[in-house]
C-alpha positions in Angstrom: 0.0 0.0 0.0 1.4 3.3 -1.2 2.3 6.2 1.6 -0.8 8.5 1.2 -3.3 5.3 0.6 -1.5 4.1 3.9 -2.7 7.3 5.4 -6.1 7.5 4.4 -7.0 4.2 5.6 -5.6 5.1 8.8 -7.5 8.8 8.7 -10.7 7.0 7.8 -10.6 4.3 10.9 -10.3 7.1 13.3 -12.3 9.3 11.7 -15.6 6.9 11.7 -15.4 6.2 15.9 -16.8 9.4 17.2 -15.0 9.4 20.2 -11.6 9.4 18.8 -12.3 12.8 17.0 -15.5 15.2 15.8 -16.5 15.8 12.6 -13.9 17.6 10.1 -11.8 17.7 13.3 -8.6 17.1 13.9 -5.7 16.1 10.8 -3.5 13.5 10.0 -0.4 12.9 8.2 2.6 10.6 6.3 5.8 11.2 6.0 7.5 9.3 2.9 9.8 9.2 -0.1 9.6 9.2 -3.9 11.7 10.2 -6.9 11.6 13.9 -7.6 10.0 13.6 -11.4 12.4 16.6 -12.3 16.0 16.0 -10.6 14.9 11.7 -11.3 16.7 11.7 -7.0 14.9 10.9 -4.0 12.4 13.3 -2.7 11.1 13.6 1.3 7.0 14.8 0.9 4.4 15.1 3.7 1.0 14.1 2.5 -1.3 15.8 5.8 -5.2 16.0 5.6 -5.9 19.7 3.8 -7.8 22.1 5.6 -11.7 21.5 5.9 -12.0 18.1 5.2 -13.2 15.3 7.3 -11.3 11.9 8.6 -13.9 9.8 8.4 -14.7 10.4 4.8 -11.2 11.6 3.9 -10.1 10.5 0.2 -6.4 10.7 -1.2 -7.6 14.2 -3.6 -8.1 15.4 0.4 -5.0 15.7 1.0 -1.9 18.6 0.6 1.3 17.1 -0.5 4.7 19.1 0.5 7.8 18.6 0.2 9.4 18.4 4.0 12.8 19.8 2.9 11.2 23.2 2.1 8.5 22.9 5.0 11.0 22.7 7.4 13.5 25.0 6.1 10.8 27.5 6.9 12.0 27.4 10.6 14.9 29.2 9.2 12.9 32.0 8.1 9.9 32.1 11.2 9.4 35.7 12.1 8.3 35.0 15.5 4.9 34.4 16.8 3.6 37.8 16.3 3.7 37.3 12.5 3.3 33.7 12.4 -0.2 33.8 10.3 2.3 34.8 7.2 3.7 31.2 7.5 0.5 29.9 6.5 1.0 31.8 2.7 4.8 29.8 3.1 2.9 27.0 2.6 1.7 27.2 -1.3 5.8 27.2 -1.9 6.6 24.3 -0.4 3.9 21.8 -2.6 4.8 18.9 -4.6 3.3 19.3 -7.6 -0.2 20.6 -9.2 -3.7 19.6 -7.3 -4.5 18.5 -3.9 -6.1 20.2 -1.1 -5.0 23.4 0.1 -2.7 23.0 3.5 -4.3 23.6 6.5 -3.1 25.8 9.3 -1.8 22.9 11.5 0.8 21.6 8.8 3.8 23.1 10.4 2.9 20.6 13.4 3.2 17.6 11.2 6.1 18.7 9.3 8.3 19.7 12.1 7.7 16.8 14.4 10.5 14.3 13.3 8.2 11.1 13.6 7.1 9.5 10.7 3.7 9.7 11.0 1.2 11.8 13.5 -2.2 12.2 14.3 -3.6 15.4 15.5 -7.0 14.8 17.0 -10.2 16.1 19.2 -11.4 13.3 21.1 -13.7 14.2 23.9 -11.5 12.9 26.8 -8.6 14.1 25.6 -10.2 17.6 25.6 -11.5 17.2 29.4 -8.0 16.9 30.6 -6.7 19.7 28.8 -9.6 22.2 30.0 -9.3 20.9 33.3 -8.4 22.9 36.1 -5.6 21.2 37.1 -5.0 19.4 33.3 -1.2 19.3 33.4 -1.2 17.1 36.8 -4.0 15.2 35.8 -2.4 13.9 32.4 0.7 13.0 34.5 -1.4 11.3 36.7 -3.1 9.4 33.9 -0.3 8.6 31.5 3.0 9.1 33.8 5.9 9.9 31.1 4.5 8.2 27.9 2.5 11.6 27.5 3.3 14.9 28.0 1.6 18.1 28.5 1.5 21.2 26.4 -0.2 25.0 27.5 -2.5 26.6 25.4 -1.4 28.2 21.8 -3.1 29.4 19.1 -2.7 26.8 15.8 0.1 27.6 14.3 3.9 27.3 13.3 4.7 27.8 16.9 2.8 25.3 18.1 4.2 23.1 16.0 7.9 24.1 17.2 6.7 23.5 21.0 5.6 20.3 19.6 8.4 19.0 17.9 10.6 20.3 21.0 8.7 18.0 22.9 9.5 14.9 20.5 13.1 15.8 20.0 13.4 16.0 23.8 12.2 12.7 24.7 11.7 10.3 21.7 9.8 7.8 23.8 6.8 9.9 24.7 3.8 9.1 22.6 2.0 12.2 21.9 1.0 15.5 24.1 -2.2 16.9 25.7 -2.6 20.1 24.0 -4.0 22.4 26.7 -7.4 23.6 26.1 -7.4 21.5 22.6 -6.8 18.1 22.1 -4.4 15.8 21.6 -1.5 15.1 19.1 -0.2 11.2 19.0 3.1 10.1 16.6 4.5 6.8 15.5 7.7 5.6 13.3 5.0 3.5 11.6 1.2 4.2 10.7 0.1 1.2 12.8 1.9 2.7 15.7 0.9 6.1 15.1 -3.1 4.9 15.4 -1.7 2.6 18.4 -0.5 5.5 20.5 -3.5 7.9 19.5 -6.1 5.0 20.9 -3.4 4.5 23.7 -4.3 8.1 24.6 -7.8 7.8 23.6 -9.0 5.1 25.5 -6.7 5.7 28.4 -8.1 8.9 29.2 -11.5 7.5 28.8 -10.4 4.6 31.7 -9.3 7.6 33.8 -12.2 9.2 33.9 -14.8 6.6 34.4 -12.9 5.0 37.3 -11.9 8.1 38.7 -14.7 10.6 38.2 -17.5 11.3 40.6 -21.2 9.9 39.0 -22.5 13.5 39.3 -20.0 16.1 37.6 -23.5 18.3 36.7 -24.4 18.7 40.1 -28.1 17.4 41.4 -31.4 17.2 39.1 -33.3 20.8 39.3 -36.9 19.9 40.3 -39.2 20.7 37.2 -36.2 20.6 34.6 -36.6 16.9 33.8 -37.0 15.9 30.7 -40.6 15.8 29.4 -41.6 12.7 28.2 -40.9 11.8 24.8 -44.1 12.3 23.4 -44.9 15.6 25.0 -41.6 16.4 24.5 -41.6 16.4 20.7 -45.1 18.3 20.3 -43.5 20.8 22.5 -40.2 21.0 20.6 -42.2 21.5 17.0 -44.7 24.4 18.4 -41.3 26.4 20.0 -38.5 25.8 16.9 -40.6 28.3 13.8 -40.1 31.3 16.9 -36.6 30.1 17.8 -35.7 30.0 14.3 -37.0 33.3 14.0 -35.0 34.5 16.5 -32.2 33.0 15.3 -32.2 34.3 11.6 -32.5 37.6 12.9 -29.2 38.6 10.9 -29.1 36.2 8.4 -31.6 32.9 7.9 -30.6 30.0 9.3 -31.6 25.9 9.1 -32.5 24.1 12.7 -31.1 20.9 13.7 -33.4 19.3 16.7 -31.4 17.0 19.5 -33.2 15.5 22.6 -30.5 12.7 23.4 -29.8 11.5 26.7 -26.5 13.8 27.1 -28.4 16.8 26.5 -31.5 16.0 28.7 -29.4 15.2 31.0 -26.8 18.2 31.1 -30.1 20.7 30.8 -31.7 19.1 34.0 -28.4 20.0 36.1 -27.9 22.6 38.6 -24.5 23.3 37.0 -26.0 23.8 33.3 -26.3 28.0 33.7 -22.7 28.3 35.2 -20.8 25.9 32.8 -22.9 27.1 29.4 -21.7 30.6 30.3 -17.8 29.5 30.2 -18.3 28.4 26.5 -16.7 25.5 24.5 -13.1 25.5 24.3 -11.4 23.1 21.5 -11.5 25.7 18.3 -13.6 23.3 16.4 -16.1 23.4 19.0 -16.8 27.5 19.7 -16.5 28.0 15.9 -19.3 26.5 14.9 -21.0 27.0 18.5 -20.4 30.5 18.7 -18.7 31.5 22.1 -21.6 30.4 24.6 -25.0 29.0 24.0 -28.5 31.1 24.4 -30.0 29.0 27.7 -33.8 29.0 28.7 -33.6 29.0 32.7 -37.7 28.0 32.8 -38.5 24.8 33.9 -39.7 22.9 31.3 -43.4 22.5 32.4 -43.4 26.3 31.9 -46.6 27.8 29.8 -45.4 27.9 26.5 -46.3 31.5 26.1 -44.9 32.5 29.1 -41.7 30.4 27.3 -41.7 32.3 23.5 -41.7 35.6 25.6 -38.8 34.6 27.8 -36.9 33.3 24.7 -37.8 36.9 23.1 -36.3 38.9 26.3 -33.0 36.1 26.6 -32.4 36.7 22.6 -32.3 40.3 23.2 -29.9 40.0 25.9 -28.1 37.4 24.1 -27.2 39.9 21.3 -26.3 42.5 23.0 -23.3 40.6 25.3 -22.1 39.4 22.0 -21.8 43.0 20.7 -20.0 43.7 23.8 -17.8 40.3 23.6 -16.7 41.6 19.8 -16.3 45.5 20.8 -14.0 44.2 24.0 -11.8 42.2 21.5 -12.2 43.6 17.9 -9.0 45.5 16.9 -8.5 47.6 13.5 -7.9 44.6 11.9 -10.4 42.2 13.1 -12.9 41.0 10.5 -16.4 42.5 10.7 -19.0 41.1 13.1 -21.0 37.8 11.1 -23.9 37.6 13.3 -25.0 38.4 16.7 -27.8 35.2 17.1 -26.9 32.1 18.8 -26.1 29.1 17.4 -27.2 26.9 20.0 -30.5 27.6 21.9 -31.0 25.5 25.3 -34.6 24.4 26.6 -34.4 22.4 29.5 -36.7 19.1 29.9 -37.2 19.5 25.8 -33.7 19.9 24.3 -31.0 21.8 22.0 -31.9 23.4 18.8 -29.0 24.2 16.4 -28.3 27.0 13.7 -26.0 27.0 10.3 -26.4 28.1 7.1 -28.0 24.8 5.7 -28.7 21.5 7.7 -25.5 19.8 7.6 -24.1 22.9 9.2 -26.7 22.8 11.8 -25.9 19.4 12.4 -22.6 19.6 13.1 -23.1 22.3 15.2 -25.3 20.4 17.4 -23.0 17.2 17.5 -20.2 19.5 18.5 -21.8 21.0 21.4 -22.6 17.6 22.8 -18.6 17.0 22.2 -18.2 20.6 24.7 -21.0 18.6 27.2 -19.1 15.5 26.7 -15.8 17.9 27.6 -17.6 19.7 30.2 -18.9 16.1 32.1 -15.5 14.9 32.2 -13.3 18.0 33.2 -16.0 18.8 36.0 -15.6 14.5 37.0 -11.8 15.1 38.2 -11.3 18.7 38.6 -13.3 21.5 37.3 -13.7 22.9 33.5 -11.7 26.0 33.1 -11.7 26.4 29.2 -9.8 29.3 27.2 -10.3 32.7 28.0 -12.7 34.7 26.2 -9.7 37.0 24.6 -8.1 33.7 23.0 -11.8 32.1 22.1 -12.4 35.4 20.1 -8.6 35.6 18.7 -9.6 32.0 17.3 -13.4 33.0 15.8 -12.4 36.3 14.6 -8.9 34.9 13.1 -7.9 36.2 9.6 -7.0 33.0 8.3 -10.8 31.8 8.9 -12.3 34.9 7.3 -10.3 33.6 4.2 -11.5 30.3 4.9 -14.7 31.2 5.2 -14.4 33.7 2.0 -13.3 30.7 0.1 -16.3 29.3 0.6 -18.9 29.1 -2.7 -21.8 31.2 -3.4 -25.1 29.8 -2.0 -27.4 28.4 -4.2 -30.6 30.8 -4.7 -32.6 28.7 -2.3 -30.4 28.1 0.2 -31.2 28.6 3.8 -35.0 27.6 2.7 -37.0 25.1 4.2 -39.8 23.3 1.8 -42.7 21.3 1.8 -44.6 19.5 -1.2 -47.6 17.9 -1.0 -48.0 15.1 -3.4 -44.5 15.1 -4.0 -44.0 10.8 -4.2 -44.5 11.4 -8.2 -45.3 13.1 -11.2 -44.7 16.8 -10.9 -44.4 17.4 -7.2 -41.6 14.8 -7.5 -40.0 17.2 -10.2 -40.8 19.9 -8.0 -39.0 18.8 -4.7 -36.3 17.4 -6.6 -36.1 21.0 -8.5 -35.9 22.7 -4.8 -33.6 20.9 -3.5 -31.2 20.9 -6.6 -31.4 24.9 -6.0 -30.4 24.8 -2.5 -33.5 23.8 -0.6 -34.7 21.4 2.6 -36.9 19.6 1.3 -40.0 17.8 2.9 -41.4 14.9 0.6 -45.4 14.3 1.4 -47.3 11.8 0.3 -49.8 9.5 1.0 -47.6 6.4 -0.1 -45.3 6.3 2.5 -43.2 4.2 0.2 -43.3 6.7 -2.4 -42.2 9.6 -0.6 -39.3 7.7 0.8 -38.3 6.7 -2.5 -38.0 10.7 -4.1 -36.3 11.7 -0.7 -33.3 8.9 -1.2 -33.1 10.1 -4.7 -32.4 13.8 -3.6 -29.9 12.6 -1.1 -29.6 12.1 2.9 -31.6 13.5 5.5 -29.8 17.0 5.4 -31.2 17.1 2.0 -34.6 15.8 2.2 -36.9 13.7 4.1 -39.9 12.0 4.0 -43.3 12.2 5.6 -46.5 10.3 5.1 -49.3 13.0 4.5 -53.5 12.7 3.8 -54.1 16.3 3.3 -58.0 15.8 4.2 -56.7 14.8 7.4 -56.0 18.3 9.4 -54.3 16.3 12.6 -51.9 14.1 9.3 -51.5 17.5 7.7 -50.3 19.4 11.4 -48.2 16.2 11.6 -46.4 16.5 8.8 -45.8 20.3 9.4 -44.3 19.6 12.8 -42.0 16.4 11.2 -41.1 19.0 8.7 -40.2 21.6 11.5 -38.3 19.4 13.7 -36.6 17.6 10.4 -35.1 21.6 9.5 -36.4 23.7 12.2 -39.3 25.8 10.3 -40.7 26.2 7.3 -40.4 28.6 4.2 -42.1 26.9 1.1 -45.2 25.4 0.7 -46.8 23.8 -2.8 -49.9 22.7 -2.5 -49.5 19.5 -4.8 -51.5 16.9 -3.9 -54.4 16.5 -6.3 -56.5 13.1 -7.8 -58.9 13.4 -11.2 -62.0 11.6 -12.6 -63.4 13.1 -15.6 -66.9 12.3 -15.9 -70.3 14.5 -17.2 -72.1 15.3 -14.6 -74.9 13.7 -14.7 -72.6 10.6 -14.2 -71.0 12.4 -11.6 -71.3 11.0 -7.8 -71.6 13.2 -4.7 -68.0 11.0 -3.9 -66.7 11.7 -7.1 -67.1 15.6 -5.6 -65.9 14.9 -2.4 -63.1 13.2 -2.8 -61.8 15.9 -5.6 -62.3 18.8 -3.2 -61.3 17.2 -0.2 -57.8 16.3 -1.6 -57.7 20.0 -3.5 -59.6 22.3 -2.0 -59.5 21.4 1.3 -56.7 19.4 1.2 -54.8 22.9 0.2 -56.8 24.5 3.0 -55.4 22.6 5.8 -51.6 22.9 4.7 -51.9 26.5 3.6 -53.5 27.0 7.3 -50.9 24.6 9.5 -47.7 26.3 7.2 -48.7 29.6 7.6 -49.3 29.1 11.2 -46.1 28.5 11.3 -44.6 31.0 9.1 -46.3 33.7 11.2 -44.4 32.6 14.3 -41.4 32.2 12.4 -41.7 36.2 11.3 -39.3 36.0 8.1 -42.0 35.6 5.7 -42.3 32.5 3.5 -44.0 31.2 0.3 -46.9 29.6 -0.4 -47.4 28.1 -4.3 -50.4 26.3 -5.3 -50.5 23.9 -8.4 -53.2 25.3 -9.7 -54.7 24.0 -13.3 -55.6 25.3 -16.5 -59.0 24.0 -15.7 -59.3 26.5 -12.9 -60.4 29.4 -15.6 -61.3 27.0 -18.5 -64.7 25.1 -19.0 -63.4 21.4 -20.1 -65.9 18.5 -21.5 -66.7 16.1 -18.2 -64.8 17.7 -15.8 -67.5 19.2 -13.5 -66.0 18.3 -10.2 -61.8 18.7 -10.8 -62.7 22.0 -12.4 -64.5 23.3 -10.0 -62.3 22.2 -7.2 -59.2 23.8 -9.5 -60.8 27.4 -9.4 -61.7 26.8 -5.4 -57.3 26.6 -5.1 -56.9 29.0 -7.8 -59.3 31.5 -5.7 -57.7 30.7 -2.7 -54.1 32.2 -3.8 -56.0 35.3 -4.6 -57.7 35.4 -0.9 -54.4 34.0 1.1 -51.9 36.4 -1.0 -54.0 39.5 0.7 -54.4 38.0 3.8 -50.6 36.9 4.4 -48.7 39.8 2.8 -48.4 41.9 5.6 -46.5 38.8 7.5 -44.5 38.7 4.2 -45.7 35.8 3.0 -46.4 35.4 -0.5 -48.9 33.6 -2.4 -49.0 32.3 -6.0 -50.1 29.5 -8.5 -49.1 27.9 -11.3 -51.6 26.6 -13.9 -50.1 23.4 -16.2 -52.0 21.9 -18.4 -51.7 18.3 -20.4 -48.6 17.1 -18.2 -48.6 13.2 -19.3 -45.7 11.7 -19.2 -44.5 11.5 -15.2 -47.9 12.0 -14.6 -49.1 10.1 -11.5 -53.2 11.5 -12.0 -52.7 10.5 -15.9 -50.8 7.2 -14.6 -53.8 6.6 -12.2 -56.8 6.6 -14.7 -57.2 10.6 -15.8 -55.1 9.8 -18.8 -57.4 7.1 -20.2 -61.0 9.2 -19.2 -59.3 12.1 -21.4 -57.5 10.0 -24.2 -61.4 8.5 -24.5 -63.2 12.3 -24.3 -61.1 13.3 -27.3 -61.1 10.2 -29.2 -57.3 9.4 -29.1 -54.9 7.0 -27.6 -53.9 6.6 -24.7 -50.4 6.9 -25.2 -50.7 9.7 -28.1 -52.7 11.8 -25.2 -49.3 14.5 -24.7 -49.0 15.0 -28.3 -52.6 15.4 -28.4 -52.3 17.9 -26.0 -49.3 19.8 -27.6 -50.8 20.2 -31.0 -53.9 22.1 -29.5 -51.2 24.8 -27.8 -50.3 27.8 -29.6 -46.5 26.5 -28.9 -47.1 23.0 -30.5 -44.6 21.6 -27.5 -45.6 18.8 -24.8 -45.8 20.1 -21.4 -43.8 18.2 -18.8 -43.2 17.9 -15.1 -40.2 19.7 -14.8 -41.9 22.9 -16.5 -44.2 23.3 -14.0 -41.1 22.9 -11.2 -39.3 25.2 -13.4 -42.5 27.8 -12.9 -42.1 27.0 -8.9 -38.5 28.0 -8.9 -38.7 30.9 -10.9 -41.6 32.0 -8.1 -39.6 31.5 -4.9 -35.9 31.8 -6.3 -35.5 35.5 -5.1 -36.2 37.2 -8.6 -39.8 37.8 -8.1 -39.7 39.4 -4.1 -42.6 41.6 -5.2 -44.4 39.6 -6.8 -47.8 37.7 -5.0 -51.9 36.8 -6.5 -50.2 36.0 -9.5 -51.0 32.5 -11.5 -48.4 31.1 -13.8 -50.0 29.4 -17.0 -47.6 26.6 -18.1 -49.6 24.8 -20.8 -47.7 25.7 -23.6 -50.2 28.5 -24.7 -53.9 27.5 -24.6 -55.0 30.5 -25.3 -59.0 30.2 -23.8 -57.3 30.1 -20.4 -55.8 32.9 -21.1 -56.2 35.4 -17.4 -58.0 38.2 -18.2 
């Protein structure tokens, strides 16, 4: 096995056990030798995991490849820890070649540590020794000399000479405890490098179980106990469209929702307002935690009004200490502020609820603060948690080289940040329309009635930070608040809603049957109703607007042959888009519709029996029904599902803010349903 495939199998063991290191945490590297394809001699490189990726899921394209002769010939040149950021720029001149990922700010640490190989990681036990109070005695305690201790620096190339140091010093030590950070292991071998890191690991872990006290959190506060799961839940979906709110006060924001035992537990604890007011202290954590979390101090049998309103007056606090915490620290050259909301909001007895630019971020950001209770649960077991100071937390989240990181970073997609949900979407055109959506950026809830369905068009977007399913009768209004609330605790609110769900039978009416009507309205008209109502409900609370689309039909303004019922239940959802638009617009929600006509092919009302009524009213074939219906257009061209998505998008991408009552003909020109 080659040097840098070597590496990555290594990188990818520890990275999929998460207590060995957190997500995109932590690096890795390989020191080894090839011929120089210029000079044809032998050649030293460093292969090291490039900034921003992840171990577990780390590929060989993942990594930055130098050449370790120039790396560490930039000791030579180190202008001293003031100006050590301008080693990071040192960097580019020191590759190997074209491509690979771009080097990552702890390079200088695996480079200048004269081991072969070394893992730098963020394992939760390793991080409750170094934020301990009393960290450097305890790791003595706990490894004796096989591991020594290391105070508190910034990343950096001086971190990686006080590394080194330590290696050069004492070649049988197997790593350091990186005060306030994490750990760093090393080995002559990859096999021994991943030995002494799980050494470390797991002997810390020992150390702390056998001798930590049970209750590092302090006694159970009488009325913060968890709710139970149930009540819980129901509780958790009517409070995250107002937390979100809050939360996207600056800039929008996608929820993540976590009620696992850790958190419970840690929010029912006497301790829980002191130690979420020292913060996080690895760098991974309080970057994508923010400095401290927001946390509700109500027990959790509180009156939920009495709960929004307290949330309210702690938000409004909440920004203004972290305009103060960036005004105490911010120098001229600081980057600007990105945000003053909380990224992690605390409710006792109900959970966390997270905050990030899109869900995966949210995610994280969630998973990471468990890491800091995790951290907090050990320190506080042995000694107590002193973390970072505030000055050096804010040195690290208002660093330079992150900005550029962070500036790095692509453009959003138009619909980013948004949160959808489409009714009917388990086929035909809602399925083009959530898979539309989410290709531009979106959350996206899949509803259907076939469970099976909807599952199916969700796995085809992607995972659950893409999309997820929910089983949805939209007749039903206690199915239709329950798929609002999965929606809400899936992403934490709600943006979007088309109203897609829809059935036909085309008969005369004489042969139509009072069921024939109402089942076509129910689905439609009230069916649109009851989402419309339970969305808006909770776009209200959310207060950042939202959209609300309905697929509409040509058949809402035109008088079709044997189509007494759909018709009339068409124009009911084409009327209410006129009614909702100037009832929501002063909450900024807006209100639209899109009117297709003759969509066949992908069709699931077609595919169910419409096709075959209407192929029989106008004397044609079955399967010559979308040509039918394209030669009868002024445009002579076949209407398909992803039109009418295309019409959705081109609603809700961000062109048309001003824009609400309007219906959207997409039938390729018919032109007696013109709107007049």
């Amino acid at each position: 096995m080659s040097v840098p495939a070597e590496l990555v199998a290594r990188s990818n063991a520890l990275g999929a056990d998460p207590r060995n290191t957190n997500y995109a945490g932590g690096n890795t590297s390989a020191k080894g030798e090839v011929l120089d394809p210029v000079t044809g001699k032998p050649t030293e490189l460093l292969w090291v995991k490039g900034s921003g990726g992840d171990l577990g899921t780390l590929t060989e394209s993942g990594l930055a490849v130098l050449r370790l002769d120039r790396l560490r010939a930039l000791a030579d040149v180190y202008p001293g820890v003031e100006r050590e950021d301008e080693m990071v720029a040192a960097f580019d001149y020191c590759l190997h070649g074209k491509g690979g990922a771009a080097p990552s700010i702890d390079t200088a640490m695996h480079g200048l540590v004269g081991a072969a190989h070394v893992d730098h990681l963020h394992p939760d036990s390793g991080i409750a020794l170094a934020t301990a109070a009393d960290g450097e005695a305890l790791t003595k305690e706990c490894f004796g000399d096989r591991v020594a201790w290391v105070d508190w620096r910034r990343p950096g190339f001086q971190l990686g000479l006080d590394i080194a140091a330590v290696h050069a010093a004492d070649p049988r030590k197997i790593g350091v405890i990186l005060g306030g950070h994490g750990i760093t292991a090393w080995g002559a071998t990859s096999e021994e490098c991943r030995r002494n890191s799980l050494e470390i690991i797991r002997t810390a872990e020992k150390f702390l179980a056998e001798r930590g006290k049970a209750e590092p959190f302090g006694a159970i506060v009488p009325g913060f106990e968890p709710l139970p799961e149930a009540e819980r839940h129901a509780r958790a979906a009517a409070l995250a469209p107002g937390i979100r709110g809050l939360a996207s006060t600056d800039l929008r924001q996608v929820g993540h929702y976590t009620d696992s035992d850790a958190v419970l537990d840690f929010l029912a604890r006497e301790k829980l307002a002191p130690l979420a007011a020292l913060g996080t202290s690895c760098p991974d954590h309080f970057l994508r935690t923010k400095v401290r979390p927001l946390v509700l101090e109500l027990p959790a049998t509180a009156p939920l009004d009495d709960v929004v309103e307290r949330l309210k007056e702690l938000h409004g606090a909440y920004r203004a200490d972290y305009r103060a915490y960036y005004e105490r620290h911010a120098t001229p050259d600081s980057p600007p502020l990105r945000g003053a909301d909380p990224a992690i909001v605390l409710v006792p007895g109900v959970g966390m609820f997270s905050y990030g630019k899109d869900k995966q971020t949210a995610r994280v950001a969630g998973e990471f603060y468990v890491n800091a209770i995790n951290v907090m649960r050990g320190a506080e077991s042995v000694s107590s948690y002193a973390p970072i100071t505030e000055s050096e937390k804010f040195r690290i989240e208002y660093w330079a080289l992150e900005e550029a990181k962070l500036r790095r970073m692509p453009e959003p997609k138009p619909l980013a940040g948004r949160i959808a949900l489409v009714t009917g979407a388990g086929s035909g055109i809602g399925k083009a329309i959530a898979e539309r959506l989410a290709a531009e950026g979106a959350c996206v809830s899949i509803a259907d009635l076939d469970a099976e369905a909807a599952a199916r068009v969700a796995t085809g977007i992607g995972g659950t930070d893409q999309a997820v399913a929910v089983t949805a009768d939209v007749t039903d209004a206690a199915a239709v608040q329950s798929a609002v609330d999965a929606t809400v605790l899936a992403f934490g609110g709600i943006d979007l809603v088309v109203n897609n769900a829809g059935l036909s039978i085309s008969k005369p009416l004489l042969e139509t049957t009072e069921r024939d009507w109402d089942l076509q309205h129910d689905v439609m008209a009230k069916g649109s109703f009851l989402v419309s109502r339970a969305a808006a409900r909770a776009m209200v609370t959310q207060g950042i607007g939202g959209d609300i689309v309905y697929i509409s039909s040509k058949n809402s303004v035109f008088a079709g042959p044997n189509n007494v019922a759909y018709g009339a239940a068409k124009a009911d959802q084409a009327h209410q888009v006129r009614l909702l638009a100037a009832e929501l617009g002063g909450h900024g929600i807006r209100v639209n519709g899109v009117n297709p006509d003759g969509v066949v092919r992908g069709s699931g009302i077609f595919a169910g029996g419409w096709g075959a009524q209407r192929a029989a009213v106008y004397g044609v074939p079955e399967e010559d029904l979308g040509a039918f219906y394209a030669q009868r257009t002024i445009l002579k061209r076949e209407v398909l599902p992803e039109h009418v998505a295309a019409a959705v998008f081109a609603l809700t991408g961000g062109d048309l803010t001003h824009t609400t009552g309007l219906h959207v003909p997409v039938d390729a020109g018919v032109a007696a349903a013109f709107l007049r």
